[in-house]
Structure formats: structure tokens, C-alpha cells
KEZA-428286 format. One line per 2 residues: number of its first residue (from 0); for each residue z, x, y of C-alpha. Coordinates in pm, whole numbers, plus 32768, in hexadecimal, padded with zeros to 4 digits. Layout:
BEGIN
NUM) Z/X/Y ~ ...
% end
This chain:
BEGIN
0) 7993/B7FC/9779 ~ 79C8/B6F4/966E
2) 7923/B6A4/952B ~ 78C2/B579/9545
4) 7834/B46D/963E ~ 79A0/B3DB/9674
6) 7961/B39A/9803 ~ 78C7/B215/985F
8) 7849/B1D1/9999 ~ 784B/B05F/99CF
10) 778F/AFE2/9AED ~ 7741/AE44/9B33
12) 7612/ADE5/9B6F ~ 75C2/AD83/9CD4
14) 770C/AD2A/9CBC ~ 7734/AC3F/9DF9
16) 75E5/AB94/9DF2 ~ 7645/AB63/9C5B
18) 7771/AA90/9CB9 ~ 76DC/A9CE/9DBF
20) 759D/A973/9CB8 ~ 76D6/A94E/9B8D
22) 7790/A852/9CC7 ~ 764C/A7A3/9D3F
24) 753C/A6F1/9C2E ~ 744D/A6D8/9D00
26) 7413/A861/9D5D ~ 7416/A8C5/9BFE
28) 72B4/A990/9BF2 ~ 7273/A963/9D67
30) 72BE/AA93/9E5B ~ 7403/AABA/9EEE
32) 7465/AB8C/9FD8 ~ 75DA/ABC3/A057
34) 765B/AC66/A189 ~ 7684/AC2A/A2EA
36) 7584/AB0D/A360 ~ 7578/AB3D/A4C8
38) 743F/AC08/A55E ~ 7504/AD27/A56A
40) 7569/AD06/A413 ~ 755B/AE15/A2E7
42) 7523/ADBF/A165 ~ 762A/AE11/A081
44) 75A9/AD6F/9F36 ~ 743F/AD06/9EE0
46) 73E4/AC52/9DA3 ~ 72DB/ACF7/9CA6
48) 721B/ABC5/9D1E ~ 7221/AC6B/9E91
50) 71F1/AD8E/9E27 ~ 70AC/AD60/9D90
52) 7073/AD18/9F0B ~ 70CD/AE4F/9F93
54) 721D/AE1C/A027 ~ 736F/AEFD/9FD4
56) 74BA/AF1C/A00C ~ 750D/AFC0/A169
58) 7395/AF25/A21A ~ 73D5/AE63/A33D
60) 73B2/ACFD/A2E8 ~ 72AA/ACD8/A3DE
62) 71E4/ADA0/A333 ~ 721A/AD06/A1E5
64) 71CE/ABBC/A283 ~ 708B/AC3D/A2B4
66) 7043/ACC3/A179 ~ 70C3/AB79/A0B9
68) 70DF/AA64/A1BD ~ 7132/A959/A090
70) 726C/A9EA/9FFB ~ 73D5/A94B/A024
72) 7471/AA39/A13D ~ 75FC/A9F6/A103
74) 7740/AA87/A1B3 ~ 782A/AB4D/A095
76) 7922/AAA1/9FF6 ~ 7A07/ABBC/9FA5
78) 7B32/AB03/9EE4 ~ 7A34/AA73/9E05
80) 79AB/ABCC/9DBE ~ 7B13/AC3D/9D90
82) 7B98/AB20/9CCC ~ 7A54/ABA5/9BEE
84) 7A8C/AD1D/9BC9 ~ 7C05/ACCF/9BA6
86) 7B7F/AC2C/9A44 ~ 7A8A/AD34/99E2
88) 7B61/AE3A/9A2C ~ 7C8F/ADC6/995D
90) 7B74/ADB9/983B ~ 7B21/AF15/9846
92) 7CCC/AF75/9858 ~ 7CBF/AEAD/9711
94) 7BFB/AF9E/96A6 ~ 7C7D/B0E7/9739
96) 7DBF/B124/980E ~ 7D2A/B21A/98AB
98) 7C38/B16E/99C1 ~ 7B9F/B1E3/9B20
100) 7B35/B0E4/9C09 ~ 7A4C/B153/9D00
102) 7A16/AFDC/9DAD ~ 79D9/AE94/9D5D
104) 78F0/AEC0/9C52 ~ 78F9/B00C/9BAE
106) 79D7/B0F5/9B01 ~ 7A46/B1F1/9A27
108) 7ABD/B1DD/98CE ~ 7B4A/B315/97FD
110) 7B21/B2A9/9674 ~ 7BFC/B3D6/9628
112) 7D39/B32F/96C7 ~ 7CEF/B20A/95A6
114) 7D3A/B32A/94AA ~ 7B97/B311/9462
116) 7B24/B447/93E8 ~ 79E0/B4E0/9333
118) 7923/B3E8/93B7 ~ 77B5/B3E5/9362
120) 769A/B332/942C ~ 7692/B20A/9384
122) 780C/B1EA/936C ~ 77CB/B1FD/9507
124) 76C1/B119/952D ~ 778B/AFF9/943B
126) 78DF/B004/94FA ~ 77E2/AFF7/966A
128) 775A/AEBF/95F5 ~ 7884/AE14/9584
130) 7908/AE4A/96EB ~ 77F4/ADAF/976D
132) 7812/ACAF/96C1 ~ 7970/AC68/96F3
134) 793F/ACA2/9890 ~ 77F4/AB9C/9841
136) 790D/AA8F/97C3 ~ 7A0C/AAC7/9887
138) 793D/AACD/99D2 ~ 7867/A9B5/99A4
140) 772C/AA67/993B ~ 772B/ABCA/9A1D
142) 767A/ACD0/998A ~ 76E4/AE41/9996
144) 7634/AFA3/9953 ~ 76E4/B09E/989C
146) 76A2/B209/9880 ~ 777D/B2E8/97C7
148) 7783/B47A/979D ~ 7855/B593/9799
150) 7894/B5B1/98E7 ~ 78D5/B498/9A1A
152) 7790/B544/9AA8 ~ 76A7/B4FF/999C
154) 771D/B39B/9967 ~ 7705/B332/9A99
156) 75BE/B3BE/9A89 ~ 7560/B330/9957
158) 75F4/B1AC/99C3 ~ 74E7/B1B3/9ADF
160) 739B/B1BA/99D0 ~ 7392/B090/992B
162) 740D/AF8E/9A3C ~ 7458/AE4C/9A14
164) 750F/AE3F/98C4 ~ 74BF/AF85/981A
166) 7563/B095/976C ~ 74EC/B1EF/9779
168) 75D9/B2F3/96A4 ~ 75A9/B47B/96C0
170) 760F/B54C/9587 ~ 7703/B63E/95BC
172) 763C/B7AC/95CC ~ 7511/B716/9690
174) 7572/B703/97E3 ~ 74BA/B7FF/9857
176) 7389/B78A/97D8 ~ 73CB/B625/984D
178) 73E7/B691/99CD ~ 72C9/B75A/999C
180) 7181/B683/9A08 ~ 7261/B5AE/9B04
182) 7213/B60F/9C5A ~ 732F/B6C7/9D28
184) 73B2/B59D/9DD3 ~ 744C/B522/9CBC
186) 7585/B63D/9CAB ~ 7684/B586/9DE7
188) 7664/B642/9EFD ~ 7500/B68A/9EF9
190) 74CD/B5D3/A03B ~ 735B/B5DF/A100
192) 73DF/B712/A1D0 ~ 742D/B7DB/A074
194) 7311/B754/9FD0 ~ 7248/B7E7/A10A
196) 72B1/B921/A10A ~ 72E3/B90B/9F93
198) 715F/B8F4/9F70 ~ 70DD/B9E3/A096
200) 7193/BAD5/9F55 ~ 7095/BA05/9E9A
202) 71B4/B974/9DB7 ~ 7148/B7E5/9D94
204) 71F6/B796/9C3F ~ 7328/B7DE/9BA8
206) 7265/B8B4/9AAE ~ 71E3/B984/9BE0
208) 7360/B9A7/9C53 ~ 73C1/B9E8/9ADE
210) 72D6/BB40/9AFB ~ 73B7/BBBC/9C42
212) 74CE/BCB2/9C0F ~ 760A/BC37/9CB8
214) 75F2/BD63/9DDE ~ 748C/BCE4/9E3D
216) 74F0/BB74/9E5B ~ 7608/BBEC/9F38
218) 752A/BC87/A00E ~ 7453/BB61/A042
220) 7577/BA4E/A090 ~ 76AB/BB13/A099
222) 77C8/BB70/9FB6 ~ 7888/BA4D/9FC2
224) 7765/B93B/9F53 ~ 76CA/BA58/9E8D
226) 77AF/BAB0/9D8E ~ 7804/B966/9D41
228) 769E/B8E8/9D39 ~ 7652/B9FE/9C40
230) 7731/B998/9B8D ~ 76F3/B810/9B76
232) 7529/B86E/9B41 ~ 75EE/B8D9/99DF
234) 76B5/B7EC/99B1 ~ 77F9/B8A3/99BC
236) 78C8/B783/9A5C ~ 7A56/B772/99B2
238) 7A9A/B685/9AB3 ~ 7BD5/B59E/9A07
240) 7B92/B424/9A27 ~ 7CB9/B3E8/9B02
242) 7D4A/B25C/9ADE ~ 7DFD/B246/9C35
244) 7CF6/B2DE/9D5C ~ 7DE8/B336/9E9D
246) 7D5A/B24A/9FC6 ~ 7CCE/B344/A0B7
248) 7C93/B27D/A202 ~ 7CE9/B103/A279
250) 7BFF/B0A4/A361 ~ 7B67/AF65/A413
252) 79E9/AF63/A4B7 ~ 7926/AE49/A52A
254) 77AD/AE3E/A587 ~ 7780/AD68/A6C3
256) 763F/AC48/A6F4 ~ 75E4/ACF8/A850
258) 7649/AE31/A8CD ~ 7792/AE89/A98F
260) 775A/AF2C/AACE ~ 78BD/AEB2/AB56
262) 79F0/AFC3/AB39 ~ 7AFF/AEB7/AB67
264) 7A4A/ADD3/AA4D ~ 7A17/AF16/A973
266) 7BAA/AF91/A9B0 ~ 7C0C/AE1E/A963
268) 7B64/AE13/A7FD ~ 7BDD/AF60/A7CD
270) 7D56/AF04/A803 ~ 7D25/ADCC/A70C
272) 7C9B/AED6/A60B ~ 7DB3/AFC0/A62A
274) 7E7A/AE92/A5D8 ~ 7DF5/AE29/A4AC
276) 7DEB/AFB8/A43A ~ 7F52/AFCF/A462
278) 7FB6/AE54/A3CD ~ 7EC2/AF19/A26F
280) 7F8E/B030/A282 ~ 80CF/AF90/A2A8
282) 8058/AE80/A1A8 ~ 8025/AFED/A0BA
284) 815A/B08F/A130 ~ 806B/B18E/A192
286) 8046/B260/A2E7 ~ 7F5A/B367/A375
288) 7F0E/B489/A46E ~ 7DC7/B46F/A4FD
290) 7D51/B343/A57C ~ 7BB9/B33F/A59D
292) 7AE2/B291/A67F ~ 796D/B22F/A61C
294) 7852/B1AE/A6E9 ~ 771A/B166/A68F
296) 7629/B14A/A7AF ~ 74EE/B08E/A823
298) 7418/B179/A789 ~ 74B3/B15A/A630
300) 754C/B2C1/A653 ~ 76BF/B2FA/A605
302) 77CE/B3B3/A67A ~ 7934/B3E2/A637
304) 7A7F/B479/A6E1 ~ 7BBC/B4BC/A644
306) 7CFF/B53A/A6F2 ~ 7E38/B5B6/A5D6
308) 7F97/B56B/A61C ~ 80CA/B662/A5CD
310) 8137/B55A/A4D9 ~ 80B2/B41B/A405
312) 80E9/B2BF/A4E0 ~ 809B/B143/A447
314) 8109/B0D4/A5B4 ~ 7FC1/AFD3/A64E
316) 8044/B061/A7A9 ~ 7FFC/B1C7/A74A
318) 7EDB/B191/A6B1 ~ 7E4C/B0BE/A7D6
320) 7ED2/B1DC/A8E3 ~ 7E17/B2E3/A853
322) 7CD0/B202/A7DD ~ 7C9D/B193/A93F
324) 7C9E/B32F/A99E ~ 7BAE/B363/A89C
326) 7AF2/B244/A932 ~ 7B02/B29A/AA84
328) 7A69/B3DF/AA01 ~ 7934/B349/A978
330) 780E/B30F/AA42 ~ 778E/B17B/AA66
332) 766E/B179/AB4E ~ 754D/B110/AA50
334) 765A/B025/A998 ~ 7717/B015/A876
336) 76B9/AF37/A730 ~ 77BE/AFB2/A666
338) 792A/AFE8/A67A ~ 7A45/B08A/A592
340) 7B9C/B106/A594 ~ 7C40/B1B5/A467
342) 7D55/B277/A406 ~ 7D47/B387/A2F7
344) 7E15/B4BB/A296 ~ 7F15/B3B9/A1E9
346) 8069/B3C0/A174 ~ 8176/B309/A0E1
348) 8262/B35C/A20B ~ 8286/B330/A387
350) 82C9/B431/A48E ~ 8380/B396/A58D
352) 834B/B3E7/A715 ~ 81DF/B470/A720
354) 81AC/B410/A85A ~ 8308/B4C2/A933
356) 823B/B588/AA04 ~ 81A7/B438/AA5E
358) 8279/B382/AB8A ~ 81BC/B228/AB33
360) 81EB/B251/A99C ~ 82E3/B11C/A98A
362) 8202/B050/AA7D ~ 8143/AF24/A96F
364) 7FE4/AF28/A95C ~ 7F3E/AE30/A9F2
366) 7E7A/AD55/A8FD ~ 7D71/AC8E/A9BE
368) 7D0A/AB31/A925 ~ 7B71/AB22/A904
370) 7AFC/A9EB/A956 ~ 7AE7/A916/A815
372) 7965/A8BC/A7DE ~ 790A/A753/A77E
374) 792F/A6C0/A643 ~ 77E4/A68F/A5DB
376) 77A0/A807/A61C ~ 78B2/A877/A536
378) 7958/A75F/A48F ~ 787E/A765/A370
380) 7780/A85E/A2CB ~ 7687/A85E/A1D9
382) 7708/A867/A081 ~ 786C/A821/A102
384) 791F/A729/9FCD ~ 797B/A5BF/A077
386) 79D6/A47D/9FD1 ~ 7994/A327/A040
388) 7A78/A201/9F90 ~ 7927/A143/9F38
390) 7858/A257/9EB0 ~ 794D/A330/9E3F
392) 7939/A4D1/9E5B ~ 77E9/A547/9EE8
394) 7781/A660/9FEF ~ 7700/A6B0/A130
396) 756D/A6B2/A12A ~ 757A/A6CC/A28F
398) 75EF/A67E/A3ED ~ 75AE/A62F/A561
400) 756A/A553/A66E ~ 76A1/A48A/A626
402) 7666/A462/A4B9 ~ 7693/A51F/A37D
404) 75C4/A4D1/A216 ~ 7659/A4FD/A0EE
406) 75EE/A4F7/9F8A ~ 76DE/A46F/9E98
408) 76EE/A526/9D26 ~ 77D4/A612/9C78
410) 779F/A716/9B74 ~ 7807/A5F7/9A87
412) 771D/A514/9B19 ~ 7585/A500/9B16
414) 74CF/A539/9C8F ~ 7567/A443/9D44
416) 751E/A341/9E71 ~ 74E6/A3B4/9FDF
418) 758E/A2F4/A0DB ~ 75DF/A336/A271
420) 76E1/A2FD/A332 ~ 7752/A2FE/A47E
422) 781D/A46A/A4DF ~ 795B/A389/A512
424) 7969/A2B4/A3DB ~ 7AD1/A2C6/A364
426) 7A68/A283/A1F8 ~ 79AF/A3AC/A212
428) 7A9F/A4C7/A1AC ~ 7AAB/A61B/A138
430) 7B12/A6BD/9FDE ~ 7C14/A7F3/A005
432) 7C1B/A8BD/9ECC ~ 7D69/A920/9E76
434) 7DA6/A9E8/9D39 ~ 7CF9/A948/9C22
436) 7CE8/A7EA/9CA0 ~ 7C39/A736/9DE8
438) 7D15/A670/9ED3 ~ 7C67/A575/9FB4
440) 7CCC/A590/A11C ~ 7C53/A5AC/A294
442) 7C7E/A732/A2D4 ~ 7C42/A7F8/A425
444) 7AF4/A8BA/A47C ~ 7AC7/A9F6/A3E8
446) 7A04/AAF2/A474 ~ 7902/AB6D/A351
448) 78A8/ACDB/A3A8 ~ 7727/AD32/A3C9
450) 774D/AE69/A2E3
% end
């Protein structure tokens, strides 16, 4: 274990709904919630101005619409959120080569690897809010949490208790102590079913689990979970911050409006998903062995089926063959709101001629074209960046019936003018981000996942 409390844990601040109030005036204090806006949609990022409304990340948005019918419901805008960590994460390099993304908005950072050592608390907490500040000027104004320790355990821990735009730092030699009141739940992998059976031993905090010897906590959830979780109620994690974290899966899912009852429609999606899964992998120079199938049905319940290959494939027929199988498998009677293909068990090579035993293994796939849905149905979303040569760069407030409204401001700008158009205006265009700037041009429909 080290000395000192050299690990950060940098997390962003509702880090989605932050850029779209940094991006749009005339949200900033308002709830804003960002996801998938259709009625079968699920929330991704809520604003602490939501929050104080009850809704959360992974609610349905129907739900949330309940709970706080006046916030701004926006689509993602995921190269905006990229274009965003890109510059907060090349701050905290500057500080340390040694950094571990984890997503968009959260990472990693070994102080060691800067050749910092005997680093007191306050040495901590000083360098933890200069990087904040620096990601606060370089992003436009997003806030971050920091939490730093000895271990990656206790600062992720430790980033999570003084959200938005705290930093909590744990002295080396009080770990222990620090875990102590927290209830179980905190230590990763203390799901509800542990935490069940966890408590039935009447252990409800991790200073209850601390009092367990290692053999008794392997008899109540097994020796694999249990010597590890002993382990982690004391802190004892030497896990290295690692800089480059080996992609496990590519995978593509999409939640549907209604459910899909039809095989033919079902196979059809699937095959367009087992093309985009191979064009990632190919785009990676990746490939992999088991190709999964997930379904999540009418009833919200979830299942998935996965069949393993004698070798590692990026080929979209292959992956298609044996994702239709899988589907065929699966059972569609009640419908199916969710969809997914993946392929995991990666490598950095391809085995040629999986399929020999197969007669039909150099027959293509068969890639059906969906019909395309109207314009006014997908052509533009809420929150989606347009420019009009009049009114300049704006976004999409909302849309339907043949029209779209769309307030015109920047995060340069004060809250701007709301005007409407018709769906079809050709002055009416939308912003691509590319990189680090925006180019203005008519794009095709995207489909914006509900998850």
C-alpha cells in the first residue's frame, strides 16, 4: 500500500447535462435532463436541478417526466461531450502521464508517475484544485469532484461525497476507519443480492463486514467474491492505475418506441447491427470470439445468449450468421423493446474460415433496408445544434407537426430569441461537430439510442 494519498479520482459533474447548460444560456439553473426522449426512453444524465426532483440516471424518462414535467428533455450530443473530455483529459496528462479513463467524464490519475512523493493532505488537496480549475477554463466552466487516497478504491469512494465541485482527501493510515460507518454498498460488487444475503448474516456496513474473518465471508457469498471483498472492507486494494484499459466488448443496442413482435423485422435490425459491430472492430483492428445476443422484453426483463467461435472473426457476415441463431433462439411472444448485438473475447488477430463446416459460410448476409421514417420524426431532436443564415447558431427546442422551434444563443451569447420554422426550411441547417471546430451543413438522420 502506498504512503501517501497519490491516487485522484476525477469525476465531472453531471457531465452531459453540464455541457448542454455550458452550450445553451437559457438552461443555466433550470433542469435538464438528457437521454433518449421517446416514451420508451431511459435517462442518462440529470442536472442537480432535476435531481432535486427525484429523477436519476438509468429512470425511464417517462417516469422522470412525471416527477419534473418542466425540465428541458434533450437527445445526447456525444461529440460535444467528447470534444469536452478530450480537453479535460489532456489537463489531467499535464499533470500526470500516468492516466485511466474510465468514460467520458472520469478517470484515474497516479501522482507517483509525476515523480510526486511524500505527499501530505494539503499538498493533495492544492494540486486537486488547481486541476479543477484548469478543466473549469479549459471547458467553459464544468465542474469536477476529486477524491484522492491510497488506493483507486478509496478515491473513488471518496470523489462521490462532496458532489458537485468538492474535494474529499483520505490520509494515508485511515482507510479503514474511513469505510467504516459507510454502509456495505459502497465496496463494488456489493450488489442488492450480496447486500441481501450480506445482511440476513446481519452485516449492513462495511464496519460489520470489517468484524468477519475471511473463511466466514466465504461461506456466506462464496470464495471467489469473498476473499476479495475481505479484502477491499480493509482497504487492501494494490490495484495499479493502468493508462491504456483493453476494450472488452464492441457492441450496438437500440431501444425501440413500440415493441417488436415481428421475427423478420427483429432478424433485419439484427443484421444492420452486426454490421456496424464489425465496421467498430475493423475501424479498431480488433476481432472477437463470441458474439452475444441481448433482448430485453415487454416486461422489462433481460436475457442474453452467446455462442463462441474456434477463432476471433471481424467479418459482418459471421457475426450476422450466428446472431440470427442466437435470435432464433430467443423467445418473442410478449415483444421485444430492446435489442443488442456484441462481440467480446477480443483480439488483435483474425482466424480465418470459422465457418468450413458451414456449406452456406461464403453466402452474404442479407442486409434488409428499414423503411426510413419521416423527417419530422427524426430529422431533428431536441437540443440538436442548427444554424440559420439570419439568426445565426441556435438549437432545437422542439419539433413536430411539420415544424421545428428553435432558440438561437451560444455559450458566447446571452438566452437568445425563439423562432419556428417550417420542417423543410433550407436555411434551417444543422451543426456537425468535428474535432474542435463546428462545420455548418445538412447531415443525414441519426438514430439517437433510448439508453
Amino acid at each position: 500500500m502506498r504512503g501517501d494519498p497519490s491516487v485522484l479520482h476525477v469525476d465531472l459533474d453531471a457531465f452531459f447535462a453540464a455541457v448542454e447548460q455550458r452550450d445553451k444560456p437559457s438552461l443555466r439553473g433550470k433542469p435538464v435532463v438528457v437521454g433518449g426522449i421517446g416514451v420508451r426512453g431511459v435517462v442518462s444524465t440529470a442536472s442537480y436541478e432535476a435531481r432535486k426532483y427525484g429523477v436519476r440516471s438509468a429512470m425511464s424518462t417517462a417516469e422522470a417526466r412525471s416527477r419534473c414535467p418542466h425540465a428541458a428533455y434533450l437527445a445526447p450530443r456525444f461529440e460535444a461531450y467528447r470534444q469536452s473530455s478530450q480537453m479535460v483529459m489532456a489537463e489531467m496528462r499535464a499533470l500526470s502521464p500516468l492516466v485511466e479513463p474510465l468514460s467520458l467524464d472520469e478517470a484515474f490519475i497516479d501522482l507517483a508517475a509525476s515523480g510526486l512523493s511524500g505527499l501530505t493532505v494539503d499538498d493533495v488537496e492544492a494540486i486537486a484544485r488547481d486541476l479543477k480549475e484548469s478543466i473549469r477554463k479549459v471547458s467553459g466552466g464544468l465542474t469536477a469532484s476529486v477524491g484522492a487516497g491510497t488506493s483507486k478504491l478509496i478515491a473513488k469512494i471518496a470523489s462521490d461525497l462532496d458532489k458537485p465541485d468538492g474535494v474529499v482527501v483520505v490520509p494515508a493510515g485511515t482507510e479503514a476507519e474511513f469505510l467504516a460507518p459507510m454502509q456495505v454498498t459502497v465496496i463494488p460488487g456489493v450488489g442488492p443480492a450480496t447486500a441481501q444475503r450480506l445482511s440476513m448474516a446481519g452485516v449492513r456496513t462495511v464496519a460489520d463486514l470489517q468484524q468477519l474473518d475471511e473463511d466466514e465471508l466465504v461461506r456466506q457469498i462464496g470464495s471467489a467474491h469473498g476473499t476479495s471483498l475481505h479484502r477491499l472492507a480493509v482497504a487492501a486494494d494494490d490495484r495499479p492505475v493502468v493508462s491504456d484499459r483493453e476494450t472488452k466488448s464492441v457492441s450496438v443496442e437500440d431501444t425501440f418506441e413500440t415493441d417488436i413482435i415481428d421475427r423478420s423485422l427483429l432478424v433485419a435490425i439484427a443484421d444492420r447491427m452486426s454490421l456496424r459491430v464489425s465496421e467498430r472492430l475493423q475501424k479498431a483492428q480488433l476481432s472477437g470470439r463470441t458474439v452475444t445476443v441481448k433482448t430485453r422484453m415487454h416486461d422489462f426483463t433481460t436475457h442474453t445468449r452467446s455462442s463462441t467461435l474456434a477463432g476471433p472473426t471481424d467479418d459482418s457476415r459471421v457475426i450476422a450468421r450466428v446472431a440470427r441463431r442466437l435470435l432464433e433462439e430467443s423467445e418473442v411472444g410478449g415483444g421485444i423493446r430492446l435489442l443488442g448485438v456484441g462481440v467480446s473475447s477480443l483480439a488483435d488477430w483474425i482466424q480465418d474460415d470459422l465457418f468450413t463446416e458451414d456449406e452456406h459460410a461464403d453466402d452474404p448476409v442479407e442486409v434488409i433496408e428499414l423503411p426510413a421514417r419521416p423527417r419530422d420524426q427524426l430529422g431533428f431532436h431536441p437540443g440538436q445544434d442548427v444554424a440559420h443564415p439570419d439568426y445565426g447558431r441556435g438549437w432545437v427546442w422542439g419539433s413536430g407537426r411539420g415544424r421545428v422551434t428553435v432558440r438561437f444563443e451560444t455559450a458566447d451569447t446571452p438566452p437568445g430569441p425563439v423562432r419556428t420554422f417550417a420542417i423543410d426550411d433550407p436555411a434551417l441547417t444543422k451543426v456537425r461537430i468535428i474535432g474542435a471546430d463546428a462545420d455548418e451543413e445538412p447531415e443525414t438522420d441519426q438514430n439517437v439510442s433510448n439508453e
